[in-house]
C-alpha positions as CSV (number, residue, x, y, z in Angstrom):
1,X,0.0,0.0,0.0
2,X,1.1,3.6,-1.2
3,X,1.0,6.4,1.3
4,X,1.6,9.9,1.7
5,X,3.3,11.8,3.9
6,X,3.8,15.4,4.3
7,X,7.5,16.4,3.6
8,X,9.5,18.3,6.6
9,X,10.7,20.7,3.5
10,X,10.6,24.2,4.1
11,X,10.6,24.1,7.6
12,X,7.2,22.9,7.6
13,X,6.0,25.9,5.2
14,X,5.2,23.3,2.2
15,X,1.8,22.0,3.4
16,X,0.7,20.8,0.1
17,X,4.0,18.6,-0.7
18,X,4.0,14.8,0.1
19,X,6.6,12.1,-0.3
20,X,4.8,8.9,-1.8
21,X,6.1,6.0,0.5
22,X,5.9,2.1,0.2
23,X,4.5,-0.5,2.1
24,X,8.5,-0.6,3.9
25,X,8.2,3.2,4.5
26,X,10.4,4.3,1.6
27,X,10.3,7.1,-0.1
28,X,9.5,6.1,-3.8
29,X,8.2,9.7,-5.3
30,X,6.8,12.7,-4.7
31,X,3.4,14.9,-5.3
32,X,3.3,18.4,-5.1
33,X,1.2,21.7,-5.1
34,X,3.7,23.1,-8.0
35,X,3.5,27.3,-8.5
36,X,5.0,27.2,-11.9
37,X,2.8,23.9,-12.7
38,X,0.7,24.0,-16.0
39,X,-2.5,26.2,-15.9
40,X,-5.2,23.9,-14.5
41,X,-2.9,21.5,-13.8
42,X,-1.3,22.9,-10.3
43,X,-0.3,19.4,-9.1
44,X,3.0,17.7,-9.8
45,X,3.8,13.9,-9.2
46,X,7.4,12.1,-10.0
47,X,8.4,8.4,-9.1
48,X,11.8,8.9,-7.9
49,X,12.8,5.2,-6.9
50,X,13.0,4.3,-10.5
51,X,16.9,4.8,-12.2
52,X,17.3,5.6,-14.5
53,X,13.8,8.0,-14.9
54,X,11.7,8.2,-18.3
55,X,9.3,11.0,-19.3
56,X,6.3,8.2,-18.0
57,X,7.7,8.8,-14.4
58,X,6.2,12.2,-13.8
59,X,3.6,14.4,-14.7
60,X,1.2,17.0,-13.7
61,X,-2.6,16.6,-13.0
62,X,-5.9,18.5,-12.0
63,X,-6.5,17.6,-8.4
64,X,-4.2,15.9,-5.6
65,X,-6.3,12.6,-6.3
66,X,-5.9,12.4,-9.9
67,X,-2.1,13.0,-9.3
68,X,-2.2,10.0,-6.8
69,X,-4.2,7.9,-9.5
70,X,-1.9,8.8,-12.1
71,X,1.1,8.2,-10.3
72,X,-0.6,4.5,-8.8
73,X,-0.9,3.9,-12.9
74,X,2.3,4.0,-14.1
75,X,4.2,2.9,-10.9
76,X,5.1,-1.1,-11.1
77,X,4.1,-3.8,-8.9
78,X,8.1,-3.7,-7.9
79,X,7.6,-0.4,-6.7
80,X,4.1,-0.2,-5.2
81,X,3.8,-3.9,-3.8
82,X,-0.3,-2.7,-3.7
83,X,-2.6,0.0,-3.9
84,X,-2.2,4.0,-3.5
85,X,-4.2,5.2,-0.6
């Protein structure tokens, strides 16, 4: 099962930035409220465990949930284990 937890980036000023963690707890990407994000698309999502990355590892999307959904689509069994929650 896919998680999120809030960073500690910022000093705690990021409230809309999470780190996408594993059923072990790892850090395996990241979804973001992006300022500099595509209009209507403010929110940003990147697997980060997977070397070396390809252009299907990241992207942007309307909504937190949708970035969640896209990012539970293209991440592997390998990486995920389960579901995104």
């Amino acid at each position: 099962m896919l998680t999120l937890k809030p960073t500690d980036l910022g000093a705690g000023k990021l409230k809309d930035d999470y780190d996408v963690l594993d059923e072990s707890r790892r850090s395996i990407g990241r979804i973001m409220l992006h300022p500099h994000a595509p209009e209507g698309r403010p929110w940003f999502w990147s697997i980060t465990a997977r070397v070396p990355q390809t252009m299907h590892d990241r992207g942007h999307a309307e909504s937190r949930e949708q970035a969640m959904a896209d990012f539970k689509a293209v991440s592997s069994p390998s990486l995920s284990g389960s579901l995104l929650t």
